[in-house]
C-alpha positions in Angstrom: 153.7 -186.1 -24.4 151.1 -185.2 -26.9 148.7 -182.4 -25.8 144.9 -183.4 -25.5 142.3 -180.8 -26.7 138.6 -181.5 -25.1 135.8 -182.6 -27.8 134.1 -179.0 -27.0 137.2 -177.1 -28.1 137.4 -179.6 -30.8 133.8 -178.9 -32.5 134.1 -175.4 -31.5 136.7 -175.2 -34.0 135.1 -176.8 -36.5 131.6 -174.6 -36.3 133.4 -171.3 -36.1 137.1 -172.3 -37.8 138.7 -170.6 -35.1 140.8 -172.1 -31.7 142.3 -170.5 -28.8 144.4 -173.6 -28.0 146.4 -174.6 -31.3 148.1 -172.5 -33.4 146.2 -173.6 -36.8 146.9 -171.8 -40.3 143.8 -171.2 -42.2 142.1 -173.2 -44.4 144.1 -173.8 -47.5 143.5 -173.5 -51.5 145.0 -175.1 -54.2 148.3 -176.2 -52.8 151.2 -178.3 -53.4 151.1 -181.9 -51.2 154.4 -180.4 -49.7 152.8 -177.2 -48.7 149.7 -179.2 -47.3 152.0 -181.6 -45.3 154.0 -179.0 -43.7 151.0 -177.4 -42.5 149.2 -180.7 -41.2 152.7 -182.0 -39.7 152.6 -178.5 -37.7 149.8 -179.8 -35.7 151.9 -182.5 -34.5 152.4 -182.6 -30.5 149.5 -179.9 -30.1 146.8 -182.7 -30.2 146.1 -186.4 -30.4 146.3 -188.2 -34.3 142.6 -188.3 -34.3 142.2 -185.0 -33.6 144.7 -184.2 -36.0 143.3 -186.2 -38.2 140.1 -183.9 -38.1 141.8 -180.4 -37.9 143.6 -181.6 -41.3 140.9 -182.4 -42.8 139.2 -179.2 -42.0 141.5 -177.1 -43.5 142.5 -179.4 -46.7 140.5 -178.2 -49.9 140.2 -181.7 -51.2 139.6 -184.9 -50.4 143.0 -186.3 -51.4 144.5 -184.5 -49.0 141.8 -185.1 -46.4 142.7 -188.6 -47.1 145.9 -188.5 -46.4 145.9 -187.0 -43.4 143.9 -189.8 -41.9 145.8 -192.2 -43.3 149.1 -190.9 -41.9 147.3 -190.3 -38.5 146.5 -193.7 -38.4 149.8 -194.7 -38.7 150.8 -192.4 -35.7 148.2 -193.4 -33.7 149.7 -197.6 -34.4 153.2 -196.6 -33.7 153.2 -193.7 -31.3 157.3 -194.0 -31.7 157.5 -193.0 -35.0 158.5 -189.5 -34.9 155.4 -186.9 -34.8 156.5 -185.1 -38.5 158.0 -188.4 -40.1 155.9 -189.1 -43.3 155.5 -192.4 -43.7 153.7 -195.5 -46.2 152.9 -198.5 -44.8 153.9 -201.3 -47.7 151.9 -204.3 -47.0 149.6 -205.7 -50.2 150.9 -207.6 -53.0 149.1 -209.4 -55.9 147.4 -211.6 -54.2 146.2 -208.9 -51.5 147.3 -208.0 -48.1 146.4 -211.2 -46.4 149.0 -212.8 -44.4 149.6 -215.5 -46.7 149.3 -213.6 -50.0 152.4 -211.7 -48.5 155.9 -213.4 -50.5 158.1 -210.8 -49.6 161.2 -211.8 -47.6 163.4 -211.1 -45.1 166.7 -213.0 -44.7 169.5 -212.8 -42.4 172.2 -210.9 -43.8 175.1 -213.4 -44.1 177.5 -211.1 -44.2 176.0 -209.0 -41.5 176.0 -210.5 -38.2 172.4 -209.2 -37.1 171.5 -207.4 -39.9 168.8 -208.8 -42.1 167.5 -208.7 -46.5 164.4 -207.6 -47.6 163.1 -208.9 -51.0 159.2 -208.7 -52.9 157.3 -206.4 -54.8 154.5 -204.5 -53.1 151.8 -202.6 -54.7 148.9 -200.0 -54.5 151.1 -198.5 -51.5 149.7 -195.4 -50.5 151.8 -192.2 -50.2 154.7 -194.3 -51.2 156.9 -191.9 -53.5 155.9 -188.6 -50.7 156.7 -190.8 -47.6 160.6 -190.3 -46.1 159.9 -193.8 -44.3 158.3 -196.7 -45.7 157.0 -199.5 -43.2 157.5 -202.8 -45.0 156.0 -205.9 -44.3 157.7 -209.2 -45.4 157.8 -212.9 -44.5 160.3 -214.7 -41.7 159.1 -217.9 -43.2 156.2 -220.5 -42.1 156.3 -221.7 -38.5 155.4 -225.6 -37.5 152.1 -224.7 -37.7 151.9 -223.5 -40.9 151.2 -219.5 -40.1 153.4 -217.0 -42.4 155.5 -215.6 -39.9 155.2 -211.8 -40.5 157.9 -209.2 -39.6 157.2 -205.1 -40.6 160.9 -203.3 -41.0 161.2 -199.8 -41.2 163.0 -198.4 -44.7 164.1 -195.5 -46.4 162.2 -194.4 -49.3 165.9 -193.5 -50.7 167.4 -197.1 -49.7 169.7 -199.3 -52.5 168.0 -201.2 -54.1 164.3 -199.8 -53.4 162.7 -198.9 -56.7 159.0 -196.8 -56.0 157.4 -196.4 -58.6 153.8 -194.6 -59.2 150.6 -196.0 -60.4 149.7 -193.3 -63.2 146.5 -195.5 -64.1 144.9 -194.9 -60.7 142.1 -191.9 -60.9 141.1 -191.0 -57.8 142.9 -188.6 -55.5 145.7 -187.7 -57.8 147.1 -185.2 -56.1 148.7 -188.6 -54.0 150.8 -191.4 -55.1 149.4 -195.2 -55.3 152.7 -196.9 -56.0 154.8 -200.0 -56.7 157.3 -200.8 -54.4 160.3 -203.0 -55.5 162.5 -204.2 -53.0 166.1 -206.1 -54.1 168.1 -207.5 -51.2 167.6 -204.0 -49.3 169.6 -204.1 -46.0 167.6 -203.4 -42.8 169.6 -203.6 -39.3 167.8 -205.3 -36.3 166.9 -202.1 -34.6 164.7 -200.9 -38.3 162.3 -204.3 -37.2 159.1 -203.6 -35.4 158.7 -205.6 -32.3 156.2 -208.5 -32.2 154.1 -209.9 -35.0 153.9 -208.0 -37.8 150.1 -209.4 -38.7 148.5 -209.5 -35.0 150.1 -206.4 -33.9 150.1 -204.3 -37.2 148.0 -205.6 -39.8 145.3 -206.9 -38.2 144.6 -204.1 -36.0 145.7 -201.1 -38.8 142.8 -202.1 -40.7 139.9 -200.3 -37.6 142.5 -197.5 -37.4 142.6 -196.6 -40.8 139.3 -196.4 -41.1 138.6 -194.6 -37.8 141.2 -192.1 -38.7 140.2 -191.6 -42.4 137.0 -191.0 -41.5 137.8 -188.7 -39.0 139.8 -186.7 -41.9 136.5 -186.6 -44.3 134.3 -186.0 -41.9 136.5 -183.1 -40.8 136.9 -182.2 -44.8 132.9 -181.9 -44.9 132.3 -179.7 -42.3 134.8 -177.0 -43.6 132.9 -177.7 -47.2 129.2 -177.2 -44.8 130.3 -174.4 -43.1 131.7 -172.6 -46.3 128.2 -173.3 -48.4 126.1 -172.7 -45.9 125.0 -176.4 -45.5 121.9 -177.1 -43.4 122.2 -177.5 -39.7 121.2 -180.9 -39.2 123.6 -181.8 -41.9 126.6 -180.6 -39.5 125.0 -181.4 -36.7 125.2 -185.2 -37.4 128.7 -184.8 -38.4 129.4 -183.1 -35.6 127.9 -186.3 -33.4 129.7 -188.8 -35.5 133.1 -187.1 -34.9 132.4 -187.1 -31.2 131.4 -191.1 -31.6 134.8 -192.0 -34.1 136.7 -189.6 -31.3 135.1 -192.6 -28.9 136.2 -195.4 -30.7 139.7 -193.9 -31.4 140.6 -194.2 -27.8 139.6 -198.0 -27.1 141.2 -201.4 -28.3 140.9 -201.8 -32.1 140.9 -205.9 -31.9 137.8 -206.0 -29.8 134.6 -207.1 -31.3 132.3 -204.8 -29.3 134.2 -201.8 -31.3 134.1 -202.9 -34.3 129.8 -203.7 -33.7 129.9 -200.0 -32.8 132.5 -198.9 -35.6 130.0 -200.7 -38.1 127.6 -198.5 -36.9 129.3 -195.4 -37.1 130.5 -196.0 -40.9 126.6 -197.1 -41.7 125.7 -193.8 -40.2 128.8 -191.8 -42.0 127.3 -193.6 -45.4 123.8 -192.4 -44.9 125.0 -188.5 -44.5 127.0 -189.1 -47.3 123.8 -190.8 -49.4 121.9 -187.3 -47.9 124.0 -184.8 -49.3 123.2 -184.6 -53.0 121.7 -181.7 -53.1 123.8 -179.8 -50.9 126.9 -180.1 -53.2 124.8 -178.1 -55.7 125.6 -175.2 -53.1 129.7 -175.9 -53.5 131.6 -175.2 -56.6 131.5 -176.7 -59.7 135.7 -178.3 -59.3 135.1 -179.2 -55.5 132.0 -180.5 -56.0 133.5 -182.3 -59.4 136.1 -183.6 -57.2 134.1 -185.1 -54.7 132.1 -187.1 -57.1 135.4 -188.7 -58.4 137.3 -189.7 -55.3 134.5 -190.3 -52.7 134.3 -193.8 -54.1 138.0 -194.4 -52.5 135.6 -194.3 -49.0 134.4 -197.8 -50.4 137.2 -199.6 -51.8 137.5 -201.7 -48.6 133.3 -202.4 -48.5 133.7 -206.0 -48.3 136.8 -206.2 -45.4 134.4 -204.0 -43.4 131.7 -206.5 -44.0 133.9 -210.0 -43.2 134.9 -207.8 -39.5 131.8 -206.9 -38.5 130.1 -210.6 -39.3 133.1 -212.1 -37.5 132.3 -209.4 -34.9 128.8 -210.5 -34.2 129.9 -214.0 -34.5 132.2 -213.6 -31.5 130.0 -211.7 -28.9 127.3 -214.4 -30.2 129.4 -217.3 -29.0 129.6 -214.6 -25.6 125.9 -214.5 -25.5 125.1 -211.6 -27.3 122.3 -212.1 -30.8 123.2 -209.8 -33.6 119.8 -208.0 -33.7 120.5 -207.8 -37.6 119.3 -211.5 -38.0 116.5 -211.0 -35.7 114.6 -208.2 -37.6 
């Protein structure tokens, strides 16, 4: 049962960097990704991913590592069976993106395995791919009567035959974490390695609100270790502070309904415009964190346009409900 820690310890933490309800090592600087992970995988079972997701970010130095820690609490928060320290990539786009049809992977019975099944495809841009023990793979069962790619996600070892991981060197931003190619030749998977259900209604679709809830939770987490450390004004902490306790919100609720993601579109507008205010505070914060910043904050915008398509389609279904978007009304 994962411990629960209430939002006034939470913030509490995060204005003083000090809690009397997690054992939580201090604030790290210029660490390996192994020593950062072992430290962030020690929160495990002493609070929820989100708030995980936060505390990690608070004590990471850089935003690579803030990153990640969102990004792998995201996954924990999806699949709550995963085990709590397991590091794991979830290995869904390809070159024609990470929609279901653009996904060519396979997986095949294993003929000479009873239940057993084949996976085959190339993946890339796979986050965390060559650090992650477990890679969560997503590959086609084939196209049903209807026409709809029928999408299974398998669970794999990054050291399984015939999986070749391979990293990204051209990629820029956050270094300090792999972006990688994944190539996967006839690599067995047994029955009980398949996630239950649909792989695109009950994974995909859904990953995409808990990534971001999750990431942002990490960055805003980063920030107000970076605030507190440069003496940042108030108000700037303050409305992190109140978004953390409004992502905290929308962490607990149903990531497929359309009044969240109004209200998570709302939250990431907000998170932009603190992020838009604080130019002249990183003149306060050293020259290589604030060098860093400037080159991997644009990863916070890579997925502008997917945020754009569910909040439209978001407003479009609570219209049909009733409900005017007040955005077209102004």
């Amino acid at each position: 049962m994962v411990s629960r820690i209430t939002l006034k310890l939470l913030l509490d933490y995060l204005i003083t960097g000090k809690s009397t309800t997690i054992d939580i090592a201090p604030p790290i600087e210029n660490v390996s990704f192994e020593t950062w992970w072992a430290i962030y995988s020690s929160l495990a079972g002493s609070c929820t991913p989100f708030d995980q997701a936060i505390i990690g970010g608070f004590l990471s130095d850089r935003v690579a590592f803030a990153f990640a820690g969102g990004y792998q609490s995201a996954i924990h928060h999806m699949i709550p069976s995963l085990p709590p320290t397991r590091l794991a990539s979830i290995a869904i786009t390809e070159e024609g993106g990470a929609h279901p049809r653009a996904i060519k992977a396979t997986i095949s019975p294993d003929i000479d395995e009873g239940d057993n099944f084949r996976i085959s495809g190339r993946k890339e841009w796979i986050t965390l791919a060559a650090e992650a023990d477990t890679l969560i793979v997503a590959a086609s069962a084939g196209v049903s009567a209807d026409g709809r790619n029928q999408i299974r996600l398998a669970y794999i070892p990054s050291n399984a035959d015939g999986m070749t991981i391979t990293p990204m060197h051209s990629v820029k931003i956050v270094p300090e974490i792999s972006h990688c190619e994944v190539m996967l030749d006839n690599v067995h998977v047994s029955a009980n390695d398949l996630l239950p259900g649909d792989g695109y209604t009950r994974y995909i679709r859904p990953f995409r609100t808990i990534e971001d809830i999750h990431v942002s939770a990490g960055i805003c987490g980063y920030l107000s270790r970076i605030s507190q450390e440069s003496n940042w004004d108030a108000t700037i902490r303050e409305e992190l502070f109140s978004l953390i306790a409004s992502l905290r919100g929308l962490s607990e609720d149903d990531p497929e309904a359309p009044s969240l993601h109004v209200a998570l579109g709302g939250a990431l507008s907000i998170e932009q415009k603190i992020l838009n205010s604080l130019q002249s505070s990183w003149d306060l914060v050293d020259v290589d964190t604030r060098d860093r910043w400037k080159r991997d904050s644009i990863i916070l915008g890579v997925a502008g346009k997917v945020r754009e398509a569910r909040l439209a389609k978001a407003w479009e279904n609570l219209t049909e409900r009733g409900t005017e978007n007040p955005s077209e009304n102004s």
